[in-house]
N, C-alpha and C positions, 0 to 999 in steps of 0.2 A: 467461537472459533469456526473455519472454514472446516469442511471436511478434509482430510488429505488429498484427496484425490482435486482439488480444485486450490490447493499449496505447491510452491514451486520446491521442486528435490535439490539438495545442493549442487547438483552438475547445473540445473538449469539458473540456480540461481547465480551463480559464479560467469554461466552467459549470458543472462541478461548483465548483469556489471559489469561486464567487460566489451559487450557490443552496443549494450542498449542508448535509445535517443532518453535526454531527460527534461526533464520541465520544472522548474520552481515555483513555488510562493514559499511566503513567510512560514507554514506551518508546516510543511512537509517538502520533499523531493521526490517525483516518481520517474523511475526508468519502464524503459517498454521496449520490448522486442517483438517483432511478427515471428509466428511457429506453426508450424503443421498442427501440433496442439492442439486440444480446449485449452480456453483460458482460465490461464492457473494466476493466484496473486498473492503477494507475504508481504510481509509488513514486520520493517526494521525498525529497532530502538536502540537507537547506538548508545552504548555505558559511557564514551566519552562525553556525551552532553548529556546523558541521564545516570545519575551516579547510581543511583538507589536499585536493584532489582528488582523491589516493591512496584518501583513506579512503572517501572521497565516493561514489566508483565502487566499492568493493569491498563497502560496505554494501547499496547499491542489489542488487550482484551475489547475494550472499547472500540478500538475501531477494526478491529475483523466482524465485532456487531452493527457496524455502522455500515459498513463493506456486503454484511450477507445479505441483506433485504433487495441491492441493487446489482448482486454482482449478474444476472442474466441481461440486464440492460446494455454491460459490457459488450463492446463487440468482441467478435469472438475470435480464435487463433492468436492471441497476443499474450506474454509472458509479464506481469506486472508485477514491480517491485515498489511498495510504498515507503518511505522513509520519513522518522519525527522526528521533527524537529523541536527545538527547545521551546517558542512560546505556548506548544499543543499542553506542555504540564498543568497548567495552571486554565484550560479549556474545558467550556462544557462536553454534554454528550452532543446537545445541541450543534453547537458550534463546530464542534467534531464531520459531525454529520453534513450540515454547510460546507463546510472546507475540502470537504473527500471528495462529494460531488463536484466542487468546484475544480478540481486539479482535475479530475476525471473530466472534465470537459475542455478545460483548457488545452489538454491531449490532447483532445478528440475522439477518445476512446468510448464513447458515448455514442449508443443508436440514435 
């Protein structure tokens, strides 16, 4: 897990959702807002395409560790909200790891 201090609080994460720019692939969706901020980032498991809360929380787990090693690479002042999608269940750590970076750059949120 991220420390809190570098997690989005529900005000902020209810304004990234309702302003933010978003980006697809197949394994995730992320939104992003610019903020006065440091950059803060969560990461969502939605119950409706992950039944299980087992899995719920083990994904989330996996990739906030997948997330910590690169989050200072991030450019900074942006509000980022990650979202899984259904083929990430059945994904390595590996592949996890590939795919994170890769949406993170598809952004542009990459120095």
């Amino acid at each position: 897990m991220l420390p809190s201090s570098q997690r989005l609080a529900t005000k902020q994460l209810e304004e990234v959702l309702g302003k933010g720019k978003v980006v697809h692939t197949p394994f995730f969706w992320l939104r992003f807002i610019s903020s006065k901020d440091n950059t803060r980032v969560s990461v969502i498991t939605p119950q409706k395409t992950i039944k299980s809360a087992v899995m719920r929380n083990l994904l989330r787990r996996k990739v906030y560790s997948v997330i910590r090693p690169f989050i200072n690479e991030v450019k900074q002042h942006f509000h980022i909200i990650l979202c899984v999608k259904e083929p990430m269940i059945k994904a390595e750590t590996l592949q996890i790891k590939e795919k994170t970076k890769e949406i993170f750059v598809v952004a542009g949120l990459l120095k």
